[in-house]
C-alpha positions as CSV (number, residue, x, y, z in Angstrom):
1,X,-13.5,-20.3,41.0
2,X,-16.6,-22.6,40.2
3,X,-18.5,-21.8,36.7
4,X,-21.2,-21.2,38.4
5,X,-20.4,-19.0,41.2
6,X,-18.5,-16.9,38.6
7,X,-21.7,-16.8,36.5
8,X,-23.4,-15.7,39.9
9,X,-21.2,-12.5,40.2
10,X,-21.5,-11.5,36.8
11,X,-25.1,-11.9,36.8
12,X,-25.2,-9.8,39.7
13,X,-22.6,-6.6,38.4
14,X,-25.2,-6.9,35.6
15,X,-22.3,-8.0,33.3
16,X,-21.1,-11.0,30.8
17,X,-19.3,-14.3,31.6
18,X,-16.7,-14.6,28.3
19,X,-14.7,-17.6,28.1
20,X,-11.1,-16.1,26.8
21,X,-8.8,-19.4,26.6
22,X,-10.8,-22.8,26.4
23,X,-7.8,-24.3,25.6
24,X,-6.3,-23.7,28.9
25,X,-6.6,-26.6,32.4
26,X,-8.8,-24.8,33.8
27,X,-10.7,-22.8,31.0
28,X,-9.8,-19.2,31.7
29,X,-12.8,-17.0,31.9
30,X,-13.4,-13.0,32.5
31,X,-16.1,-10.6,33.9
32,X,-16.9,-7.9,31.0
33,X,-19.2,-5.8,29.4
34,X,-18.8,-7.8,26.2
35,X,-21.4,-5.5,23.6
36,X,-19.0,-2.6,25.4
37,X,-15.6,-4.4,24.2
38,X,-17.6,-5.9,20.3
39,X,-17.8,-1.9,19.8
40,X,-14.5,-1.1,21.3
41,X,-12.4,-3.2,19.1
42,X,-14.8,-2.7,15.7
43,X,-14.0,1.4,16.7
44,X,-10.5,0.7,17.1
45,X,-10.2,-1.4,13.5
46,X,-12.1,0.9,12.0
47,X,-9.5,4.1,13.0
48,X,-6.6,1.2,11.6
49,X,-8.1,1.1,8.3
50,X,-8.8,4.8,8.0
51,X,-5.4,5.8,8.6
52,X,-4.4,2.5,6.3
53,X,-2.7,3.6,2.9
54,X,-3.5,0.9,0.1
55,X,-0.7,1.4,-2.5
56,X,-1.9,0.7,-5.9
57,X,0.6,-0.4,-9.2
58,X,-0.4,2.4,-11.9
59,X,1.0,1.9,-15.7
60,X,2.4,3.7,-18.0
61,X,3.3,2.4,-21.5
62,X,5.9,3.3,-23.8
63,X,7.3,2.4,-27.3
64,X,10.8,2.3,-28.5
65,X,10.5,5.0,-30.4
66,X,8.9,7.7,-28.6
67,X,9.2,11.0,-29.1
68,X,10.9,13.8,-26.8
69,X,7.4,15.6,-25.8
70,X,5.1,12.2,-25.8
71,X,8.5,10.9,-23.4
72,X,8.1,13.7,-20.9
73,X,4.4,13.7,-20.3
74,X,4.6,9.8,-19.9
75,X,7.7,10.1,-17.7
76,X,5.7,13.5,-15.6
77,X,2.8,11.2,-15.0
78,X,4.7,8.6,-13.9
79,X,6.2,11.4,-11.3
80,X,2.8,11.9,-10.2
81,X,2.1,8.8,-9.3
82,X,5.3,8.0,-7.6
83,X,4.3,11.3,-5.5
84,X,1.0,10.1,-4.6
85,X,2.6,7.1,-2.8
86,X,1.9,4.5,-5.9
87,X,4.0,2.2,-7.3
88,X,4.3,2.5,-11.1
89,X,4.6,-0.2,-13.9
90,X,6.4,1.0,-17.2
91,X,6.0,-1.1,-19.7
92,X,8.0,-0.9,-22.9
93,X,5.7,-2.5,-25.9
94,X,7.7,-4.0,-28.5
95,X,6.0,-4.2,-32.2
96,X,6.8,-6.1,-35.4
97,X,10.9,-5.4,-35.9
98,X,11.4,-3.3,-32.7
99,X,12.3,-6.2,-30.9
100,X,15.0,-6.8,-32.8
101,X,16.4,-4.2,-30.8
102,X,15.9,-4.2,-27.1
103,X,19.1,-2.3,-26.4
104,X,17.0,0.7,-27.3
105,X,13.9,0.3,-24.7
106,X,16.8,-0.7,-22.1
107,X,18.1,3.0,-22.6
108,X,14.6,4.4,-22.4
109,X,13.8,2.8,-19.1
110,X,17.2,3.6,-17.7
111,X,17.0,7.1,-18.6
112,X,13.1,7.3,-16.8
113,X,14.5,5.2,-14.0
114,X,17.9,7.9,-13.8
115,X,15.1,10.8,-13.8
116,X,13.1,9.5,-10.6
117,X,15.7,8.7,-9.0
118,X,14.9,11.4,-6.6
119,X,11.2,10.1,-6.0
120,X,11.4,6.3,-6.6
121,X,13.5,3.3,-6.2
122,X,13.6,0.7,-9.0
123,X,12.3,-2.4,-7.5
124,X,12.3,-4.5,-10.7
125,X,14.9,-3.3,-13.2
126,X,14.0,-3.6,-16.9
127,X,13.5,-7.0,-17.9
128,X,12.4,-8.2,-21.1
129,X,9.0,-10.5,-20.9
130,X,7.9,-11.2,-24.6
131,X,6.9,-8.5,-26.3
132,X,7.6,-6.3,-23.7
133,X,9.7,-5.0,-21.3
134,X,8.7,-3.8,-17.9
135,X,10.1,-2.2,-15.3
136,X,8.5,-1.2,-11.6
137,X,8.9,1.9,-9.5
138,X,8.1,2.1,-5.9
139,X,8.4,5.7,-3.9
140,X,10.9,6.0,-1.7
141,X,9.4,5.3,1.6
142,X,11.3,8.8,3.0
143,X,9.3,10.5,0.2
144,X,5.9,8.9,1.3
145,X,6.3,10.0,5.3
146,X,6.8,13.6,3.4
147,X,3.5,13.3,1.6
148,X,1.7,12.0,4.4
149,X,2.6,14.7,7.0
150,X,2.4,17.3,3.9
151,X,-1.2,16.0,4.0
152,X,-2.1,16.3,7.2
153,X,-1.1,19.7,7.6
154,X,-3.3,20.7,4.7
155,X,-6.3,18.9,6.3
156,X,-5.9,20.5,9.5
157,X,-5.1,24.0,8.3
158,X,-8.3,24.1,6.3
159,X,-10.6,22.9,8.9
């Protein structure tokens, strides 16, 4: 169909010529409200980034020597965050002699990594990086369709 017949007809249904392949013998062309589809497709990307999850890396830090108590509120945070669909950093810091002895923040990370093994998968095992060692947990992506549905049961129910 001519460009300007085409033109014709959409002038006349009171809508909008858009060109949708130029690249294409001949240039492909269709008959559309086009403000109608611009606010269509921002409504549509804008219900994609609401339901959109951005996973954040939290961190929680650690020395060799920790004790029991300081160990379980670092390792119940880290819990936490796991639960709330985050990934989670530990890093082990290593000062003055300690490093000497990285047998002993291998066992530490292990034993958090043994712990939340029910939340989390390790996704970098311990690794020694200067000073430190770090090691990252993800949540189990099971564990986050649990959270997400547990969520939207509490939304709707309180509405």
């Amino acid at each position: 169909m001519p460009f300007r017949e085409a033109l014709r007809i959409a002038e006349d249904r009171e809508l909008d010529l858009v060109e949708v392949a130029a690249q294409a013998k001949p240039p492909v062309c269709r008959i559309m409200d086009f403000g109608k589809y611009k606010y269509e497709t921002s409504k549509r990307d804008k219900e994609a980034r609401k339901k959109q999850h951005i996973v954040s890396i939290k961190e929680v830090k650690l020395r060799p020597n920790i004790e029991e108590h300081d160990y379980q509120v670092k390792a119940r945070n880290a819990m936490r965050f796991l639960k709330e669909g985050d990934k989670v950093k530990v890093t082990l810091m290593f000062r003055g002699r300690e490093i000497i002895h990285p047998q002993l923040g291998q066992r530490i990370l292990e034993r958090l990594a043994k712990e939340a093994q029910g939340v989390a998968l390790v996704e970098r095992p311990p690794k020694l990086e200067g000073r430190n060692m770090i090691m990252i947990l993800a949540p189990r992506p099971d564990q986050e369709r649990r959270n997400t549905l547990a969520e939207d049961q509490n939304t709707s129910g309180s509405g």
